[in-house]
BALOBA-1460 file (C-alpha; in Angstrom, 3 decimals):
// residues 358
<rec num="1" residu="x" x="0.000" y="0.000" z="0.000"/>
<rec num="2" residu="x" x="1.566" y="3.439" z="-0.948"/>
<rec num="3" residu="x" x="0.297" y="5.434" z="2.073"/>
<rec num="4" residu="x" x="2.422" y="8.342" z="3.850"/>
<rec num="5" residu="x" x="3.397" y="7.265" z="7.505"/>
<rec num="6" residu="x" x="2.336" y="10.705" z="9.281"/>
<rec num="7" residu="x" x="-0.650" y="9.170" z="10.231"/>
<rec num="8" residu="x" x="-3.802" y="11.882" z="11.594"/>
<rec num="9" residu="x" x="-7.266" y="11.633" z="13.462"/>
<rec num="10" residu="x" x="-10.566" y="12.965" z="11.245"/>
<rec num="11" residu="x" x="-11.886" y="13.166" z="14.507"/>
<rec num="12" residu="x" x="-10.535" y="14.138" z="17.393"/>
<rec num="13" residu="x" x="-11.873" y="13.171" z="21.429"/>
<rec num="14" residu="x" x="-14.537" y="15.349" z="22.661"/>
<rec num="15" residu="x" x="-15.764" y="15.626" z="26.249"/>
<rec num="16" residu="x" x="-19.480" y="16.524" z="27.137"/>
<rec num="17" residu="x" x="-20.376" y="17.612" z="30.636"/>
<rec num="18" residu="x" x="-23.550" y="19.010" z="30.029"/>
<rec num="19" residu="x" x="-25.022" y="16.114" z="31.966"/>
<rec num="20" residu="x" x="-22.613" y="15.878" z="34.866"/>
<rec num="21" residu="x" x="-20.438" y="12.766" z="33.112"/>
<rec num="22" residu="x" x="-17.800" y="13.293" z="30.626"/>
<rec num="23" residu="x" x="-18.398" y="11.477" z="26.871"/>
<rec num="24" residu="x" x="-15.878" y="11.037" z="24.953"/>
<rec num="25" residu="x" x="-16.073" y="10.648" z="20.751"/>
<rec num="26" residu="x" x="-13.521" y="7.538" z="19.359"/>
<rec num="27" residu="x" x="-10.469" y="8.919" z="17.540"/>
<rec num="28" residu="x" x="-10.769" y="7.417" z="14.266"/>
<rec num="29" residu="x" x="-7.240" y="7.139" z="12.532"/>
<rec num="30" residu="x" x="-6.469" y="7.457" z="8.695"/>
<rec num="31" residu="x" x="-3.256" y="8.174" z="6.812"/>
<rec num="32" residu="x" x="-2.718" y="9.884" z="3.497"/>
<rec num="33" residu="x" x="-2.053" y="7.893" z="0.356"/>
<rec num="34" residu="x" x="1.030" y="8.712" z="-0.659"/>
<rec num="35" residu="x" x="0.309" y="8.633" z="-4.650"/>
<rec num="36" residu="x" x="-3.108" y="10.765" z="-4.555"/>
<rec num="37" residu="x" x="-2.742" y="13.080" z="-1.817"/>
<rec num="38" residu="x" x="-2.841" y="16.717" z="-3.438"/>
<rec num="39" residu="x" x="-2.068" y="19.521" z="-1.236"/>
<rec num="40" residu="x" x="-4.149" y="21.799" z="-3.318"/>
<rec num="41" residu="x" x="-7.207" y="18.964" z="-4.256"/>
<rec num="42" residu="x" x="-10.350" y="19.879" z="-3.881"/>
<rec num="43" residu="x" x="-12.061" y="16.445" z="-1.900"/>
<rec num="44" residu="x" x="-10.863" y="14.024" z="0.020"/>
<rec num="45" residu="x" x="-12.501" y="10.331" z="-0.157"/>
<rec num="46" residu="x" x="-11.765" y="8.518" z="2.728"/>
<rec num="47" residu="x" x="-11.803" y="4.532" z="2.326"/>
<rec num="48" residu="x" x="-11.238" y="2.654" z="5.513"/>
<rec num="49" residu="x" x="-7.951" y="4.219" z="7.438"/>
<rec num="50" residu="x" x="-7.063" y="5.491" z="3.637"/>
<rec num="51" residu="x" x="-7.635" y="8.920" z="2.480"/>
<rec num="52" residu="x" x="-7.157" y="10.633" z="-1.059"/>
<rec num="53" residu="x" x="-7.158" y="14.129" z="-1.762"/>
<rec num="54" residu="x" x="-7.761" y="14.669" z="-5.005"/>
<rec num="55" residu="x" x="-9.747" y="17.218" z="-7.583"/>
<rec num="56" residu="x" x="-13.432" y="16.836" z="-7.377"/>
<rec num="57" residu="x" x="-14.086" y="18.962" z="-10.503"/>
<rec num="58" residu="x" x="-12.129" y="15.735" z="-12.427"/>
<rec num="59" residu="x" x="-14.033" y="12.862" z="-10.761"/>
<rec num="60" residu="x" x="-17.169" y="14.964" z="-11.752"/>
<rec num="61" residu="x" x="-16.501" y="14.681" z="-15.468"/>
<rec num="62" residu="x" x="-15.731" y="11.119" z="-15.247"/>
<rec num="63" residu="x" x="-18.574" y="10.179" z="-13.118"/>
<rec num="64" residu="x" x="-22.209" y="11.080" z="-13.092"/>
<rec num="65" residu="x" x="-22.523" y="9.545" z="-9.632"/>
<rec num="66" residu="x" x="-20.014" y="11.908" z="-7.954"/>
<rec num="67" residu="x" x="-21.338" y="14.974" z="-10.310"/>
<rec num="68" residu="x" x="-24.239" y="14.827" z="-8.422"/>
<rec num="69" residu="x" x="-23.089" y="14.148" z="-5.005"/>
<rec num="70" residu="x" x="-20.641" y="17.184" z="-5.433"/>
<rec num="71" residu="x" x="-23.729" y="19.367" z="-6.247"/>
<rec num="72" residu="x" x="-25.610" y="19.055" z="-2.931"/>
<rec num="73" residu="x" x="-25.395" y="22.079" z="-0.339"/>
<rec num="74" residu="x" x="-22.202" y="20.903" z="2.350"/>
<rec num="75" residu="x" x="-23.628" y="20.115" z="5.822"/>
<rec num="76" residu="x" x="-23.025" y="22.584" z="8.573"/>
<rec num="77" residu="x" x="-19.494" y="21.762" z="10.813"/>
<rec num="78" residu="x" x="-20.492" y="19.824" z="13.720"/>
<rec num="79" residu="x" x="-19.476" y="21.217" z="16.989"/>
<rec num="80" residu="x" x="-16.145" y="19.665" z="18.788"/>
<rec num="81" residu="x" x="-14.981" y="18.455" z="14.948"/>
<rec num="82" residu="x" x="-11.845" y="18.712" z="13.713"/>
<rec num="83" residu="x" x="-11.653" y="20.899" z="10.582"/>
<rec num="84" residu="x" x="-10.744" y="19.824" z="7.199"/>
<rec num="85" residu="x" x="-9.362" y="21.897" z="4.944"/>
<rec num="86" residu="x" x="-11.645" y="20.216" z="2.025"/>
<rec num="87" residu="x" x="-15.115" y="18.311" z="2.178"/>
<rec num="88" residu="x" x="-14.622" y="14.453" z="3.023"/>
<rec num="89" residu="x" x="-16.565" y="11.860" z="1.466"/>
<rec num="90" residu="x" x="-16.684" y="8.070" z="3.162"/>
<rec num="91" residu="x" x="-16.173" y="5.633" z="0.910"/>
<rec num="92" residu="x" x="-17.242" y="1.654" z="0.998"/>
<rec num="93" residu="x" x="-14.738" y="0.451" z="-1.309"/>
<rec num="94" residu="x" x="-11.201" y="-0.618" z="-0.682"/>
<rec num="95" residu="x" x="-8.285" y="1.472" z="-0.952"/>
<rec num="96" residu="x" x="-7.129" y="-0.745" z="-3.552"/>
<rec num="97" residu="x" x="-9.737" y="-0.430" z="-5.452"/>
<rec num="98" residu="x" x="-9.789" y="3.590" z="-5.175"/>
<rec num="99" residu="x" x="-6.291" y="4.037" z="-5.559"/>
<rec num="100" residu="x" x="-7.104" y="1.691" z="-9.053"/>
<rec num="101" residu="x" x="-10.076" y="4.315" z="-10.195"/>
<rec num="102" residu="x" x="-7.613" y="7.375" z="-9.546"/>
<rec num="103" residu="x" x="-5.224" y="6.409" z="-11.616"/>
<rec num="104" residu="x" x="-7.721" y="6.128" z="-14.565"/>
<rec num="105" residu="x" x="-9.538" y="9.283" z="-13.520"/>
<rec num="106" residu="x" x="-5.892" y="11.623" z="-12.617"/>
<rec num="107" residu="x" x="-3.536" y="9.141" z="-15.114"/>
<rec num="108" residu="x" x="-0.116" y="10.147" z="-15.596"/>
<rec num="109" residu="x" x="2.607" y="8.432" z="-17.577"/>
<rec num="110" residu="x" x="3.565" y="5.753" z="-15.346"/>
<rec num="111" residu="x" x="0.073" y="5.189" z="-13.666"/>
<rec num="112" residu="x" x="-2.196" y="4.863" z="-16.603"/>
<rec num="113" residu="x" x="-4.338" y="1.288" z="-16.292"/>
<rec num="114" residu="x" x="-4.253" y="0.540" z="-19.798"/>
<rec num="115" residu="x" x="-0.517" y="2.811" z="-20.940"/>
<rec num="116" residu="x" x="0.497" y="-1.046" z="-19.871"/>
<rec num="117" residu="x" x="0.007" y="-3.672" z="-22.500"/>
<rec num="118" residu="x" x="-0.857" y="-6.512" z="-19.653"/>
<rec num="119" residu="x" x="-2.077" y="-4.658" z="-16.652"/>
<rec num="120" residu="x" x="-2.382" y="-6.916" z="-13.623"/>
<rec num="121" residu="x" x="-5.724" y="-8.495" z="-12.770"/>
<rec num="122" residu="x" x="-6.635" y="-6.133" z="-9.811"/>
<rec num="123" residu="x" x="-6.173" y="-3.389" z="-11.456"/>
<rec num="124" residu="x" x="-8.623" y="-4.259" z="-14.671"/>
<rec num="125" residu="x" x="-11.103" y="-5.980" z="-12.051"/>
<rec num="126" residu="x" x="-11.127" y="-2.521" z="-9.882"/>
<rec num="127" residu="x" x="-11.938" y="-0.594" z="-13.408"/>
<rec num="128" residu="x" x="-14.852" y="-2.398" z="-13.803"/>
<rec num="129" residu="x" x="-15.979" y="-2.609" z="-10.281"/>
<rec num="130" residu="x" x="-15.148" y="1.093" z="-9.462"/>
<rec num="131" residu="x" x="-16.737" y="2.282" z="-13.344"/>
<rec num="132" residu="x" x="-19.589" y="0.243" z="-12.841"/>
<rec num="133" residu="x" x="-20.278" y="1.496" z="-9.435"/>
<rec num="134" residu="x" x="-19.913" y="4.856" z="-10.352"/>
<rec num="135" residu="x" x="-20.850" y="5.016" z="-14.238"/>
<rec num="136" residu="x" x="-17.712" y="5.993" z="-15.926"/>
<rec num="137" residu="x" x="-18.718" y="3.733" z="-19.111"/>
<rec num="138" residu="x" x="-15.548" y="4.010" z="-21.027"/>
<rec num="139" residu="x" x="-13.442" y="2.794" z="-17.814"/>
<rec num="140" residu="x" x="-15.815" y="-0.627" z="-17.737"/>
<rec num="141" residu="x" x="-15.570" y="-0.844" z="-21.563"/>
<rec num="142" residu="x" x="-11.975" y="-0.461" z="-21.722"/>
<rec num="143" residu="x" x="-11.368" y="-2.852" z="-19.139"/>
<rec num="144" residu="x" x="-13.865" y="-5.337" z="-21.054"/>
<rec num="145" residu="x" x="-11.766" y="-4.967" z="-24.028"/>
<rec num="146" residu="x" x="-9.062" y="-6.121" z="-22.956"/>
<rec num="147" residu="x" x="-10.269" y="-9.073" z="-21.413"/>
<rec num="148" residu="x" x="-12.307" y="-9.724" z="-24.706"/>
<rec num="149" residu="x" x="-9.071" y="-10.327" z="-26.533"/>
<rec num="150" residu="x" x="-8.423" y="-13.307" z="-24.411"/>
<rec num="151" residu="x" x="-11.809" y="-14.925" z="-23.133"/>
<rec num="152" residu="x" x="-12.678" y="-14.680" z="-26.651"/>
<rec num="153" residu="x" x="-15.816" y="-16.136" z="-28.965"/>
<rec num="154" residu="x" x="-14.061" y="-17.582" z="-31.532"/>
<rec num="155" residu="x" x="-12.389" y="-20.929" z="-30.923"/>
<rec num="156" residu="x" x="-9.053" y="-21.547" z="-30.389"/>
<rec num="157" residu="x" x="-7.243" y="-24.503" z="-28.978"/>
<rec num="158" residu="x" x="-5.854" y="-23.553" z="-25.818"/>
<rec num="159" residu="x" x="-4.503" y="-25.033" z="-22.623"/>
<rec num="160" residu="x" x="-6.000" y="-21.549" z="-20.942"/>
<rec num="161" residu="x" x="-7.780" y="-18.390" z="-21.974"/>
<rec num="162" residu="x" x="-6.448" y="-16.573" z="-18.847"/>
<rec num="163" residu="x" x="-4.003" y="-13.001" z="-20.064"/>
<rec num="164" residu="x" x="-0.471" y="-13.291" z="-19.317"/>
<rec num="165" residu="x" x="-0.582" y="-11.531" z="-15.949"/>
<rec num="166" residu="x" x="-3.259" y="-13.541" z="-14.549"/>
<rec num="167" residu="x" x="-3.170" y="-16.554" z="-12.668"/>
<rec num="168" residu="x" x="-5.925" y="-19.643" z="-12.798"/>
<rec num="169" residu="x" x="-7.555" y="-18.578" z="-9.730"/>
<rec num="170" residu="x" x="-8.621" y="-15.097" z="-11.593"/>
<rec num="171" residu="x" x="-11.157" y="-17.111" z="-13.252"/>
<rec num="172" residu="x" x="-13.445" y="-16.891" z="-10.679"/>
<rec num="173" residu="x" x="-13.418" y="-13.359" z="-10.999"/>
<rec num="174" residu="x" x="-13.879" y="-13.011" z="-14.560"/>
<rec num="175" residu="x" x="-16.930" y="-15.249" z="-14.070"/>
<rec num="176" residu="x" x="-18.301" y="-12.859" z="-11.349"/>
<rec num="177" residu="x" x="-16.895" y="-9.423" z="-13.126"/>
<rec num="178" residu="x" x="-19.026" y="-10.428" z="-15.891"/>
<rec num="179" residu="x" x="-22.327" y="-11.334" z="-14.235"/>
<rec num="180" residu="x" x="-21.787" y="-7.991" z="-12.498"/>
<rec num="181" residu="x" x="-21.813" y="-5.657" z="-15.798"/>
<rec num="182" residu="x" x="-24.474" y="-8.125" z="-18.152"/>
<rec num="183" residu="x" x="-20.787" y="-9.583" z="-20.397"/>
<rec num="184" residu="x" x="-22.223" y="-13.075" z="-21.349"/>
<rec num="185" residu="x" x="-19.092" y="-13.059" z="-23.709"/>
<rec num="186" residu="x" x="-16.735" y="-13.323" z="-21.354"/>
<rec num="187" residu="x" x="-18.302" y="-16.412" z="-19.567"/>
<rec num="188" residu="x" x="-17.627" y="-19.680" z="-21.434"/>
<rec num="189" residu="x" x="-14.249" y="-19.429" z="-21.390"/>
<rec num="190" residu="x" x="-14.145" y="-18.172" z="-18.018"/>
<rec num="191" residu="x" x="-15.725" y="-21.444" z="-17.049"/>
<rec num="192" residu="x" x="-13.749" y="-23.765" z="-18.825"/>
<rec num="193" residu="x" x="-10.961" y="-21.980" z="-16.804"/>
<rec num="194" residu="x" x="-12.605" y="-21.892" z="-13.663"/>
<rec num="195" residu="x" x="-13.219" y="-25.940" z="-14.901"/>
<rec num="196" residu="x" x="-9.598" y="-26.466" z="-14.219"/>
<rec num="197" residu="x" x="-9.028" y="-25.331" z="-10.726"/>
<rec num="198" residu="x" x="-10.877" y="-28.651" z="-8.937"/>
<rec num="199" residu="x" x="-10.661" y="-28.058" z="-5.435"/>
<rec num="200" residu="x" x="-9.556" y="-24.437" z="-5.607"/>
<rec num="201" residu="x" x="-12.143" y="-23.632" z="-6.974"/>
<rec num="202" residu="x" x="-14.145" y="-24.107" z="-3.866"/>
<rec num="203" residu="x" x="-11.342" y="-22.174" z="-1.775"/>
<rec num="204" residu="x" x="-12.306" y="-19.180" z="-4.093"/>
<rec num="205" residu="x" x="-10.141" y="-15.880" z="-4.681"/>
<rec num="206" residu="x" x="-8.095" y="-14.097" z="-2.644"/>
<rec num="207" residu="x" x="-8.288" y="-10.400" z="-3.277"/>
<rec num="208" residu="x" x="-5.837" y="-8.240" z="-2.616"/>
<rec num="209" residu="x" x="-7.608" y="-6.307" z="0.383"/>
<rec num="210" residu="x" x="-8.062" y="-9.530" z="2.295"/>
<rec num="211" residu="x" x="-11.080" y="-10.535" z="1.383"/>
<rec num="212" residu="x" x="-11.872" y="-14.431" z="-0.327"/>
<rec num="213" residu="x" x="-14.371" y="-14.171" z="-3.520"/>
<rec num="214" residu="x" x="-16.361" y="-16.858" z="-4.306"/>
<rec num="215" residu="x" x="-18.560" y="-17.914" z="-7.410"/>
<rec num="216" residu="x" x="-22.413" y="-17.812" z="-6.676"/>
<rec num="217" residu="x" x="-24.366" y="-21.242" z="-5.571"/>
<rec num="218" residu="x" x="-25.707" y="-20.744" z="-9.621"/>
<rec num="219" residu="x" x="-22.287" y="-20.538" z="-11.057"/>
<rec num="220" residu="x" x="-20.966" y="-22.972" z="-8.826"/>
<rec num="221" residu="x" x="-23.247" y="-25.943" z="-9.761"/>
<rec num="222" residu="x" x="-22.733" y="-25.144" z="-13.388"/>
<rec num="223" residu="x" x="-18.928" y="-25.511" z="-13.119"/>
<rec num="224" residu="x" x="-19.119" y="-29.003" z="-11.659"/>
<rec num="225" residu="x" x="-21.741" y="-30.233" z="-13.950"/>
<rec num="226" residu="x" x="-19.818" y="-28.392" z="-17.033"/>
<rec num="227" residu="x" x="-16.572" y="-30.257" z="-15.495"/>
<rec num="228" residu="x" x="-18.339" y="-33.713" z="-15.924"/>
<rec num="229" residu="x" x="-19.902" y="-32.719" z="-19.361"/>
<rec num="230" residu="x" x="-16.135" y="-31.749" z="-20.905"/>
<rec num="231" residu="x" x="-14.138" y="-34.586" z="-19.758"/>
<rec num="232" residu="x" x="-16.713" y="-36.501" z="-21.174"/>
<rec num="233" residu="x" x="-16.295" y="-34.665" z="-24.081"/>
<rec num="234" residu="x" x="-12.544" y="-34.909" z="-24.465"/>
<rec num="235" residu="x" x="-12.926" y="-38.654" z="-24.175"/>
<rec num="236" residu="x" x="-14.887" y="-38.769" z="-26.886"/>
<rec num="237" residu="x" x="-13.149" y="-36.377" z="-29.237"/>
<rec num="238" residu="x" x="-9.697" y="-38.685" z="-28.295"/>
<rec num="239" residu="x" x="-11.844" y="-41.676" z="-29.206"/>
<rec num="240" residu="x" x="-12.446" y="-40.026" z="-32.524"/>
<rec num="241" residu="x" x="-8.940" y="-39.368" z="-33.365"/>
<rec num="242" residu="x" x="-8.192" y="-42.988" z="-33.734"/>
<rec num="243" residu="x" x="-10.715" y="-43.608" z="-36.462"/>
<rec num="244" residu="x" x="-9.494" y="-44.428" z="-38.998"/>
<rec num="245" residu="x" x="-6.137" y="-45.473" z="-37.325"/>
<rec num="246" residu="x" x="-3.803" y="-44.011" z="-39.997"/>
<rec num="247" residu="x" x="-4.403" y="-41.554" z="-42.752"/>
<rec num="248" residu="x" x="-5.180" y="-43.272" z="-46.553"/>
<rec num="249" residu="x" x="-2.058" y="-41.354" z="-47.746"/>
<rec num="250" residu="x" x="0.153" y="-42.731" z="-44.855"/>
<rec num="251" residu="x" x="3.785" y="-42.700" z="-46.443"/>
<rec num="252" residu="x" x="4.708" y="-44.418" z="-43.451"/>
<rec num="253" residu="x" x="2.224" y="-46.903" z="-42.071"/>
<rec num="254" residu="x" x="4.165" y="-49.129" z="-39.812"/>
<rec num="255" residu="x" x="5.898" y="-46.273" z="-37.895"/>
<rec num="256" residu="x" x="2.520" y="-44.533" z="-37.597"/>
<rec num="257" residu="x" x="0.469" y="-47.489" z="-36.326"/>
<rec num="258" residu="x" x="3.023" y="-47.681" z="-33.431"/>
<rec num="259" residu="x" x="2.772" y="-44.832" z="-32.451"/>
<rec num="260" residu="x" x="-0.902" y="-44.691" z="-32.155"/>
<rec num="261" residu="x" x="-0.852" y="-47.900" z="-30.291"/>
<rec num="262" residu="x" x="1.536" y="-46.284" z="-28.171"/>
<rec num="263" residu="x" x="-0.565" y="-43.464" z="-27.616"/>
<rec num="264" residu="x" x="-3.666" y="-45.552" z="-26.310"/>
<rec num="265" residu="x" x="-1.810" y="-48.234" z="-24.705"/>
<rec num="266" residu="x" x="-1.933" y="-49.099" z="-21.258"/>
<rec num="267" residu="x" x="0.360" y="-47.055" z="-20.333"/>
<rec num="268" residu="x" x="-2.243" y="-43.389" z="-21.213"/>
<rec num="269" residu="x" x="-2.277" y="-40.716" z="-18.580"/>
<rec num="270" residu="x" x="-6.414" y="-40.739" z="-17.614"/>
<rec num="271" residu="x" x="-5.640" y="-37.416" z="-16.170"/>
<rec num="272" residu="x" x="-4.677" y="-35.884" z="-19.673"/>
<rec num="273" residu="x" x="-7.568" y="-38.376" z="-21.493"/>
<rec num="274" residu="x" x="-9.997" y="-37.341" z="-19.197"/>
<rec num="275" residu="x" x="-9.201" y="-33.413" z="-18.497"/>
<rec num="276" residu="x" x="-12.340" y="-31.153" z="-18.409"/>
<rec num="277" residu="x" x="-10.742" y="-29.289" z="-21.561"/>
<rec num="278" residu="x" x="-11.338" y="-30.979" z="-25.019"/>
<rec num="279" residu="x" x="-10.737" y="-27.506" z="-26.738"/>
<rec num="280" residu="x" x="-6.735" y="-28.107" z="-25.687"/>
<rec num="281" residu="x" x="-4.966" y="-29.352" z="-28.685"/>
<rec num="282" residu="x" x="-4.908" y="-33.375" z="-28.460"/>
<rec num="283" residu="x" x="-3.030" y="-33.728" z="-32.058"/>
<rec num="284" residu="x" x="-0.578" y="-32.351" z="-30.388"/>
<rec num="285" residu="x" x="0.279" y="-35.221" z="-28.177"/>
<rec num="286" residu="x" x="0.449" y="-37.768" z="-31.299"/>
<rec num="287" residu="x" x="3.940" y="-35.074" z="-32.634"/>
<rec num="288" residu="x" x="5.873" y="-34.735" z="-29.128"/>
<rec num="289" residu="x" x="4.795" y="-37.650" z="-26.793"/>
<rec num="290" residu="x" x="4.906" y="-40.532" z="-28.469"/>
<rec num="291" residu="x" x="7.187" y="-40.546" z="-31.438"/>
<rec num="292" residu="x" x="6.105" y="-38.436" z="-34.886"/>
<rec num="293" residu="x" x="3.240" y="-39.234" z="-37.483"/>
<rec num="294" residu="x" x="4.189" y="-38.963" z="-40.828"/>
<rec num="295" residu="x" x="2.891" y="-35.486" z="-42.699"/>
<rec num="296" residu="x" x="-0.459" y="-36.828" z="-43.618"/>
<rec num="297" residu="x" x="-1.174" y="-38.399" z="-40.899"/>
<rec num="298" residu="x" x="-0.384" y="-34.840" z="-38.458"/>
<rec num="299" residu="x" x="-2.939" y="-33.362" z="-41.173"/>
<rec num="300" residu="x" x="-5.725" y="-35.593" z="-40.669"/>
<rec num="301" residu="x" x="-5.573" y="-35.193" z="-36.768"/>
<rec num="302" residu="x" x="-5.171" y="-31.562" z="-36.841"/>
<rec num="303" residu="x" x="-8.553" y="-31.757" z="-39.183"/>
<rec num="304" residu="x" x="-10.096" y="-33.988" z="-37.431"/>
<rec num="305" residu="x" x="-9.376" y="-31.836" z="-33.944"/>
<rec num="306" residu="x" x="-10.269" y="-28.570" z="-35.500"/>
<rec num="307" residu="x" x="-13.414" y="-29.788" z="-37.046"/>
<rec num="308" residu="x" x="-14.674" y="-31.088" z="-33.803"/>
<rec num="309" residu="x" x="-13.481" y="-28.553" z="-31.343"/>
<rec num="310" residu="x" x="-15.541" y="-26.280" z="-33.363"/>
<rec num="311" residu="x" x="-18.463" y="-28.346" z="-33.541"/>
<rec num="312" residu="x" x="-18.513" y="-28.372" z="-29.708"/>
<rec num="313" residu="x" x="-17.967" y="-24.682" z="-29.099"/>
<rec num="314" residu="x" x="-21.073" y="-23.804" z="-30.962"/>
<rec num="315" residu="x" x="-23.043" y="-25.822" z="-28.824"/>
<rec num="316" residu="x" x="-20.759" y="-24.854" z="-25.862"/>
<rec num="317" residu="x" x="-22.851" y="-22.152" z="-24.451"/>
<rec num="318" residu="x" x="-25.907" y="-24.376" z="-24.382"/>
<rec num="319" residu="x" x="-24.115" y="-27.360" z="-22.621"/>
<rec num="320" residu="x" x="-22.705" y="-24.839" z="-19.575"/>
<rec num="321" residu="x" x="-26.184" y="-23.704" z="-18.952"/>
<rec num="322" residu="x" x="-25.276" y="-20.031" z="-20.476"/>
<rec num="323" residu="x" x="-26.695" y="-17.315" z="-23.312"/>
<rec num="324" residu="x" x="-25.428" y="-17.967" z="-26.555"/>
<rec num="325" residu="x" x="-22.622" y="-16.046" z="-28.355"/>
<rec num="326" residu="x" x="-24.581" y="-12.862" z="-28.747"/>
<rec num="327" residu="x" x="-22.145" y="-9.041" z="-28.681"/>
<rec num="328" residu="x" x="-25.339" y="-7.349" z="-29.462"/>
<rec num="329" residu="x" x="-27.357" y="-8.619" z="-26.385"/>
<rec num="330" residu="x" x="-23.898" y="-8.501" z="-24.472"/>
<rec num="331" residu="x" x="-23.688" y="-4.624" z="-25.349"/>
<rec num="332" residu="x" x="-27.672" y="-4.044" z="-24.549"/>
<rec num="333" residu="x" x="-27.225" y="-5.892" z="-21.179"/>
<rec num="334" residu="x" x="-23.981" y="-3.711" z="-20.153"/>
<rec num="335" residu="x" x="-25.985" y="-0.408" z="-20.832"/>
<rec num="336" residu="x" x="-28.886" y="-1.254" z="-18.949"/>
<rec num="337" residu="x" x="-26.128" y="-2.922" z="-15.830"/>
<rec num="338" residu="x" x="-24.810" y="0.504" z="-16.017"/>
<rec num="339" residu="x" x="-28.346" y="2.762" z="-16.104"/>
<rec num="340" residu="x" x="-29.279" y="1.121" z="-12.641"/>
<rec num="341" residu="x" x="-26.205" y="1.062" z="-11.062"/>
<rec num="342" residu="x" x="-26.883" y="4.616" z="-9.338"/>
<rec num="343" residu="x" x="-28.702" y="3.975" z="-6.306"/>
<rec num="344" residu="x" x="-26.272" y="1.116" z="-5.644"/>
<rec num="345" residu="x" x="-23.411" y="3.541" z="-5.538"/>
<rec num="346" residu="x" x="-25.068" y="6.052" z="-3.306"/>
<rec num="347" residu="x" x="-25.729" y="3.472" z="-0.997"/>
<rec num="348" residu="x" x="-22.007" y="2.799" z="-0.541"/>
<rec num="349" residu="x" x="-21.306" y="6.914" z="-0.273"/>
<rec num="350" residu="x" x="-20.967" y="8.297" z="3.128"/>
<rec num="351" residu="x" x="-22.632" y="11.549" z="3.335"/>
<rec num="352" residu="x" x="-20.291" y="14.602" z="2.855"/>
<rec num="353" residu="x" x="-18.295" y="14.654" z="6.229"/>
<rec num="354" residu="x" x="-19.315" y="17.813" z="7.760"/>
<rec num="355" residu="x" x="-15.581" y="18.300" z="9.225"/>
<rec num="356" residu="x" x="-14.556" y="20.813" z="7.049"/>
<rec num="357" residu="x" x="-13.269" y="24.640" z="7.254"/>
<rec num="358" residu="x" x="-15.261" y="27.024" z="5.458"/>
């Protein structure tokens, strides 16, 4: 966390003897971030024992949600307070997650979210929390965009959809990222992914404020029955390879029977055979495992895998329990997610702090 150490009260202790006892009011303690703390800013948002001071005149153009907060009349200064040189709003989010939004809303050079090719996990999944939450559409569909590129519609045979910064465990939170802003989209691959994890995926996420994430009861049931449905699958798809045995233009038919007996022999790894991932490659294990097919033979199982991987994708959606492949419902969805995302975000606003100078 990139906080300054000179630690200060908001509030400091009061005593009231207007009824013969003293009363005393709890010294709450909060230090300054050290990357938005702006001597001459205009706000400060205070998140947890965090506080930013930043310009409120920016956030306003980004957000529609803080325009309109900023607009009310400031509450009077309560008495025994101590004074703030600026308004202070409370805040329900993490400091991670603010500290993420301020760098998108006050960017410079080497702060910018998306100045980085492959930004981090945490700091796209705070964009779309934080631009949700607040309406600042082009945060949420930057953010989106970049995680379109890799939990993509259009097939590909990969071992994981998952960008380079991310780990396996993110997939949770691509599943719930997307059931949070309507991105159907991003969801079948994030489930394959999540697919993989097995027993972490019950452990959930661990974000970087402490907290564990978790997929809902929903999302959870459809992983394990997707789980069973795709192993099933890539059993099938490996039984299909085999047939016919070796291509009709085989130049080498000896060599390339052996090494498809080789290949289902006794000796097969069931954890590979039955992996809850038939859109992974399996040609691929016939070139480095066991020995190499001859050039028609690597053609006719690379056909053969293509032609059914895409096969099942189409129908992939419908297996996992999930809306179809559909951008233009995806983009409909987002904008309404957005439109009614208001009250939501003024329920997690504190009320302008009324410890401030005038």
């Amino acid at each position: 966390m990139t906080v300054l150490q000179d630690a200060h009260p908001r509030k400091r202790q009061r005593h009231d003897k207007s009824n013969g006892a003293e009363q005393g009011v709890e010294i709450v303690e909060r230090i300054r971030d050290e990357e938005f703390w702006f001597e001459d800013g205009s706000i400060i948002l205070a998140a947890r024992d965090v506080e930013f001071r930043v310009y409120k005149g920016l956030l306003a153009n980004h957000s529609p949600v803080f325009k309109d907060m900023f607009s009310l009349p400031q509450p009077p200064t309560s008495e025994g307070a101590l004074e703030s040189p600026c308004p202070v709003v409370h805040l329900a989010d993490s400091p991670e997650d603010v500290r993420c939004l301020l760098r998108v809303c006050m960017p410079d050079t080497s702060t910018n979210l998306f100045a980085h090719k492959d930004p981090t996990y945490e700091s796209v999944a705070s964009a779309i929390r934080l631009g949700h939450k607040y309406q600042i559409a082009p945060l949420v569909e930057h953010a989106l965009g970049y995680l379109k590129k890799y939990y993509t519609t259009t097939w590909k045979p990969l071992k994981s959809w998952a960008p380079p910064r991310f780990r396996p465990v993110h997939a949770i939170g691509i599943v719930n990222l997307a059931r949070l802003v309507g991105c159907d989209t991003l969801l079948p691959t994030a489930f394959i992914d999540c697919c993989q994890l097995e027993g972490a995926l019950v452990g959930g996420l661990l974000n970087a404020d402490g907290t564990t994430e978790h997929l809902s009861a929903s999302d959870l049931a459809l992983c394990f029955s997707a789980s069973i449905y795709l192993a099933r699958e890539c059993v099938r798809m490996e039984m299909y390879m085999r047939r016919p045995v070796v291509s009709p233009f085989c130049r080498h038919p000896s060599q390339c029977t052996r090494t498809f007996e080789k290949k289902h022999g006794p000796d097969v790894d069931l954890a590979k055979l039955c992996r809850p991932n038939p859109f992974y490659s399996l040609h691929s294990g016939y070139l480095s495992n066991h020995g190499a097919v001859c050039v028609s033979c690597a053609s006719m199982l690379s056909q053969r895998d293509d032609d059914e991987g895409k096969k099942l994708w189409k129908r992939l959606p419908s297996v996992i329990g999930i809306p179809s492949y559909d951008t233009g419902r995806d983009n409909a969805k987002m904008r309404s997610a957005l439109q009614h995302t208001q009250s939501d975000a003024w329920d997690g606003l504190g009320a302008l702090d009324s410890h401030w100078a005038p």
